[in-house]
C-alpha positions in Angstrom: 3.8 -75.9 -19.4 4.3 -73.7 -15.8 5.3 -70.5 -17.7 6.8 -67.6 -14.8 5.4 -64.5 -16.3 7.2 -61.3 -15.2 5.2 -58.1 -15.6 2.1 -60.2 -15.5 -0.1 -57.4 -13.7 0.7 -54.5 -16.5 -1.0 -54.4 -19.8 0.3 -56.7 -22.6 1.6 -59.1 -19.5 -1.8 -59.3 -17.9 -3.3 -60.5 -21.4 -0.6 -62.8 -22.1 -1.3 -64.6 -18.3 -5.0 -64.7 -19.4 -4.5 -66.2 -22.6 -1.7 -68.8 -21.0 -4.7 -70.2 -18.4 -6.6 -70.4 -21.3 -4.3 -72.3 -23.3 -3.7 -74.9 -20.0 -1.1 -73.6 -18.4 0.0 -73.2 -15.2 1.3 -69.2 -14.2 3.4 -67.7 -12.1 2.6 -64.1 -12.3 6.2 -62.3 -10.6 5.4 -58.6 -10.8 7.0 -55.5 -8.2 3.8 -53.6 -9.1 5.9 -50.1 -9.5 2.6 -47.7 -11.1 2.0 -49.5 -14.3 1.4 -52.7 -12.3 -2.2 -53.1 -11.5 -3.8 -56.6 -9.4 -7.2 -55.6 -10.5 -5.7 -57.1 -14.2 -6.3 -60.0 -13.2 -8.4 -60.6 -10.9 -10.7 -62.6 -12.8 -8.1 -65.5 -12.9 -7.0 -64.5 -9.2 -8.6 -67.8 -7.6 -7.6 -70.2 -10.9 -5.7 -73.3 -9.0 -3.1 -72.9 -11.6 -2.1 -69.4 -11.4 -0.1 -68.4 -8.6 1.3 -64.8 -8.0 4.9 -63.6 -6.4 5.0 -60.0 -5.6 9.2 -59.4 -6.1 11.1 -57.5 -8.2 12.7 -59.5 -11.0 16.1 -58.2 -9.8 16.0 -60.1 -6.3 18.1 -63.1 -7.1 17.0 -65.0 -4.1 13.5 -64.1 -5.1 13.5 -65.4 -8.4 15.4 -68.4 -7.6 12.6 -69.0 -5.7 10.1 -68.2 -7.5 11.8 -70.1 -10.8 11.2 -74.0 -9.1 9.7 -75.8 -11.4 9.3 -73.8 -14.4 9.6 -74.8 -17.9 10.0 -71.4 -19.7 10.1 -67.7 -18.5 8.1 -64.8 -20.5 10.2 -61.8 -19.2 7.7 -58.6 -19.7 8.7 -56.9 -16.6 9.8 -53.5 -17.6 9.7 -49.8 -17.1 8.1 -48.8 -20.3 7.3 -45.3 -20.8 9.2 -43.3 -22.9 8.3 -39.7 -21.9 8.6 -41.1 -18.1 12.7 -42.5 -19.5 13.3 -38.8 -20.5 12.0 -37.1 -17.4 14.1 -39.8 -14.8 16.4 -41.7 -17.4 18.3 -43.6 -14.4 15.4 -45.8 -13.1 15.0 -47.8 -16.4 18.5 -49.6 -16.7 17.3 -50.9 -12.9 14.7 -53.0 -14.6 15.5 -53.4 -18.1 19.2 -54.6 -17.7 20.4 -55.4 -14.4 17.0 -57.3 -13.6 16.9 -59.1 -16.8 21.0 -59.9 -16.8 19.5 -61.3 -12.8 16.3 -63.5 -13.9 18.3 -64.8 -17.0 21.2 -66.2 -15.3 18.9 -67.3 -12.3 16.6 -69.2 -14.8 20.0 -70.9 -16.3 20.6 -71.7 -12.7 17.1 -73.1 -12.5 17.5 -75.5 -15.9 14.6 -73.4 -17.6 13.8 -74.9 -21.1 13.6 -71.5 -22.7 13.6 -67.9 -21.8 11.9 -65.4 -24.0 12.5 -61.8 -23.6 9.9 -59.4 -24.6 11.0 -56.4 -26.5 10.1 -53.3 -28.7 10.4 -52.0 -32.3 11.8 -49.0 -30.8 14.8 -50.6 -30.4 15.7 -50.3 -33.9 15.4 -46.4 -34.2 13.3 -44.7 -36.7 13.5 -45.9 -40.0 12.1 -43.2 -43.0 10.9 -45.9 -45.3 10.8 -49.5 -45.9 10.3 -51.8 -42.7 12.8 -53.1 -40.0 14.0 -56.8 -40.2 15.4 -58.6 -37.4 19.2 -57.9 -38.5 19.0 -54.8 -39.2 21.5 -53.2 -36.5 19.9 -51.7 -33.3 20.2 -47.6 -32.8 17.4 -46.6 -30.0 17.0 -43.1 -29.5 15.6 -42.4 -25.9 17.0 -43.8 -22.6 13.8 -46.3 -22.4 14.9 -47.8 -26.0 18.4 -47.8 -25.0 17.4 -49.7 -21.6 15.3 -52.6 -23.9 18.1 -53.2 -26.5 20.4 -53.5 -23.2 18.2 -56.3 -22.3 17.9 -57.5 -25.3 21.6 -58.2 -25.6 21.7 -59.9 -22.2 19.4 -61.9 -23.6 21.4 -63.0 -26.8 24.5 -62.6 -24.8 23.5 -65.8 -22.5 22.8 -67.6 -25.4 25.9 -67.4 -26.7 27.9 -67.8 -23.9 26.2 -70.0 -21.9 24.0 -71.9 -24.6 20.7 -71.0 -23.1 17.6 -71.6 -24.8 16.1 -67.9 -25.5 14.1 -66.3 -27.8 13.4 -62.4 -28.2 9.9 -60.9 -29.7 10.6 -57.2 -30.9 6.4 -55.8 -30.7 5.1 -52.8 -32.5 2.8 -50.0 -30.6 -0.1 -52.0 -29.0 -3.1 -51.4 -28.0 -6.2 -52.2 -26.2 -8.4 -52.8 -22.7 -6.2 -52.2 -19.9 -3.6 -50.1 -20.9 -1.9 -47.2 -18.5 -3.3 -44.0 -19.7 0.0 -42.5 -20.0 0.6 -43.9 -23.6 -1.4 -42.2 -26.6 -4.3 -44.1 -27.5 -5.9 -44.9 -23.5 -4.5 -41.0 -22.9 -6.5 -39.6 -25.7 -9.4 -41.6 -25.3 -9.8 -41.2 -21.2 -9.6 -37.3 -21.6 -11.9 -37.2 -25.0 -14.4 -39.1 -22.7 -13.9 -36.8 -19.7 -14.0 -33.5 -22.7 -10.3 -32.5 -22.0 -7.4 -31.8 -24.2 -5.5 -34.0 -26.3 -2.0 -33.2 -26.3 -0.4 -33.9 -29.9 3.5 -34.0 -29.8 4.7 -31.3 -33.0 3.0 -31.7 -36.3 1.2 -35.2 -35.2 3.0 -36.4 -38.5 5.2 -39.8 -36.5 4.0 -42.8 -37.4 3.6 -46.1 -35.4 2.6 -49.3 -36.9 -0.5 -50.2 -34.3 -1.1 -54.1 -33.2 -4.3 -55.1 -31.1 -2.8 -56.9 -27.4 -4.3 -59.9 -28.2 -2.2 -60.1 -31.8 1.0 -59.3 -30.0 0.5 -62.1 -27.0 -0.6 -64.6 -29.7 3.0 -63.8 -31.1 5.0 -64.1 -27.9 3.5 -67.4 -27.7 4.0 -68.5 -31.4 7.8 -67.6 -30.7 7.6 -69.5 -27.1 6.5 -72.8 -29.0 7.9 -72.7 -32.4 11.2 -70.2 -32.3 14.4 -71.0 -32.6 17.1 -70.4 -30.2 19.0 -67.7 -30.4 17.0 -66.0 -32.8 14.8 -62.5 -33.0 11.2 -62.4 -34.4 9.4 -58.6 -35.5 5.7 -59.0 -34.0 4.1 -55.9 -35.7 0.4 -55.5 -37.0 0.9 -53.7 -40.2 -0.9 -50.9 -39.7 0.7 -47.8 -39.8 -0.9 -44.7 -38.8 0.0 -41.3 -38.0 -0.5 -39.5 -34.3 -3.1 -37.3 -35.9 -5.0 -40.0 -37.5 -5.3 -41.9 -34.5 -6.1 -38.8 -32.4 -9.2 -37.6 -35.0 -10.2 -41.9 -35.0 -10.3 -41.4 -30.8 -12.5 -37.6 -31.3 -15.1 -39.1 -34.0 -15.4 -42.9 -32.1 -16.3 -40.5 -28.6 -18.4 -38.2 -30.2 -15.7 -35.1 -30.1 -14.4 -32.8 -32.4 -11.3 -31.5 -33.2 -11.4 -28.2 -30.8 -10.2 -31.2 -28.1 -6.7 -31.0 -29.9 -4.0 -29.2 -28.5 -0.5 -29.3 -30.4 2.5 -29.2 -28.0 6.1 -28.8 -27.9 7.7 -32.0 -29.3 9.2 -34.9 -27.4 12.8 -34.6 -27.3 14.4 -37.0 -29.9 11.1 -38.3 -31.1 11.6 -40.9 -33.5 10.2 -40.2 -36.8 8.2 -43.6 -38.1 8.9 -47.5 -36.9 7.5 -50.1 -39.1 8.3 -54.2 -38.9 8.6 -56.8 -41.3 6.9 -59.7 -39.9 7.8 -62.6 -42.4 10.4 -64.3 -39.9 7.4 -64.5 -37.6 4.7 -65.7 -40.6 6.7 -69.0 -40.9 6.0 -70.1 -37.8 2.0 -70.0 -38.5 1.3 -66.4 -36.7 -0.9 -63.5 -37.8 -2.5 -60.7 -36.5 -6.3 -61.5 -36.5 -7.9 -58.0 -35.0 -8.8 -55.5 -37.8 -7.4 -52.4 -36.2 -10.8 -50.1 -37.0 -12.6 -53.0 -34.9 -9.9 -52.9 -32.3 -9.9 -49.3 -31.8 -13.7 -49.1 -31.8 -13.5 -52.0 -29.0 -11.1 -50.3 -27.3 -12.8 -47.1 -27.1 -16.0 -48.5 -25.4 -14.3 -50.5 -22.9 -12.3 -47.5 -21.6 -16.3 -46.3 -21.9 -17.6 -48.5 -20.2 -15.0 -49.1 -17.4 -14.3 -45.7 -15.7 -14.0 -47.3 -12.3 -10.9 -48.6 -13.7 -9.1 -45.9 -15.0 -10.4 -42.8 -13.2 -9.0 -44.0 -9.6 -5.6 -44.0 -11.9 -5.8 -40.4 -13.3 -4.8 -38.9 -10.0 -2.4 -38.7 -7.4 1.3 -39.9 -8.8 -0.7 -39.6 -12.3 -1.6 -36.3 -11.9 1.6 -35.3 -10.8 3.3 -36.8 -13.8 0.6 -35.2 -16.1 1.2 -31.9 -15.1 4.9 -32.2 -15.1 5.0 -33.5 -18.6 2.1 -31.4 -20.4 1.8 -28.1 -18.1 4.2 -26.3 -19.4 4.5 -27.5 -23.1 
């Protein structure tokens, strides 16, 4: 297929571009490269005849009708995706995450694509104290970025049902892996663990996320891209729940740290509690995660080790400013 990849230069879209090529398929890579969006990414697939990139913001219509010609399906991962960032400037993520999805949809209608899957988040669904999410269980997102993704998320539905088009949406747990901003916990706490700085633990460290290795959740985008069924929703989580805390002490023993690195701050506000995702909808279409998450994290841990001169040009400048602002006074 020629898939148009938005997003394609952050962290779960760069994978997901990587793994398309690998699979056969031609790319276009559409990404506005805002902070999260980073060429180097991909630059080992940069000079691949079948993998093209558009630097444009996925709501430019004229852009995107351009950039649409000839492509069979559209993976929308574009997205502001932070959720600390949402609370601190709330506005800028409905920009992205509802107007410029409502745009690329109805542009790729326009266009004839065959199918249109929009890439989505647990968080959506809210915190849930026990028992797991399924995929009609109703949506309640408690920050500003999970209230921008469920927007999108019902474009997405909504131009199925009105217009009959062809979409899919994947609902991911937290991921993880090589390449990940290190704004979100796990590249966060391992980057400073490396460097010997704090590690800044919202409250009691007590939330719980259900982890999934990048590689698991692109291998589930795709499974819903080729075998979903219109109109429908599909959990891609890893079943493996941990707590903050666990993952931080994981991060301290796998860099050779100890727990003096931990620093408990003031709570995020609204923080949801626990997510967790039944994944059975998903199952029947022959997917399952394959990375065993100690493996994963140990993985992940040396190649944020063994690749400084890819994250240390990051932790500065607009970083910097961000850290501070966010952790400084907490």
């Amino acid at each position: 297929m020629k898939l148009l990849v938005t997003g394609g230069c952050g962290f779960i879209g760069s994978t997901f571009v990587r793994m398309a090529l690998a699979r056969g398929h031609e790319v276009v890579n559409v990404d506005k490269l805002t902070y999260a969006g980073n060429p180097a990414n991909v630059a080992e697939v940069a000079d691949d005849p079948k993998y093209h990139f558009v630097h444009a913001d996925i709501a430019d219509a004229p852009a995107m009708a351009d950039a649409l010609t000839g492509v069979d399906a559209v993976v929308n991962m574009a997205a502001e995706s932070h959720v600390d960032r949402s609370i601190l400037d709330p506005a800028a993520f409905p920009m992205t995450d509802v107007v410029g999805t409502a745009v690329i949809l109805d542009q790729s209608r326009r266009a004839g694509v065959g199918r249109f899957v929009q890439v989505s988040t647990d968080e959506v669904y809210g915190s849930i104290p026990v028992g797991l999410f399924r995929e009609t269980d109703p949506l309640n997102p408690s920050s500003p970025y999970s209230a921008s993704k469920a927007g999108g998320d019902l474009q997405a539905l909504a131009w199925h049902h009105t217009y009959g088009m062809d979409v899919v949406v994947t609902r991911g747990s937290n991921t993880y892996g090589p390449r990940q901003y290190p704004e979100k916990l796990i590249p966060l706490f391992v980057t400073n663990a490396l460097d010997g700085e704090q590690l800044p633990v919202y409250g009691d460290g007590q939330q719980i996320r259900d982890w999934i290795h990048v590689e698991d959740h692109c291998s589930g985008v795709f499974a819903a891209l080729e075998h979903g069924i219109a109109g429908e929703v599909y959990n891609v989580g890893g079943g493996n729940e941990r707590t903050n805390l666990e993952i931080t002490e994981r991060i301290l023993e796998y860099t050779n740290r100890d727990a003096s690195l931990i620093r408990y701050v003031e709570d995020r506000l609204g923080h949801d509690r626990r997510y967790a995702l039944a994944t059975e909808k998903l199952s029947l279409l022959g997917w399952s995660a394959a990375v065993d998450f100690g493996t994963g994290l140990t993985d992940t841990v040396t190649w944020y080790r063994d690749n400084r001169a890819w994250w240390e040009p990051i932790k500065s400048g607009e970083y910097r400013a961000y850290y501070d602002e966010q952790y400084g006074q907490r």
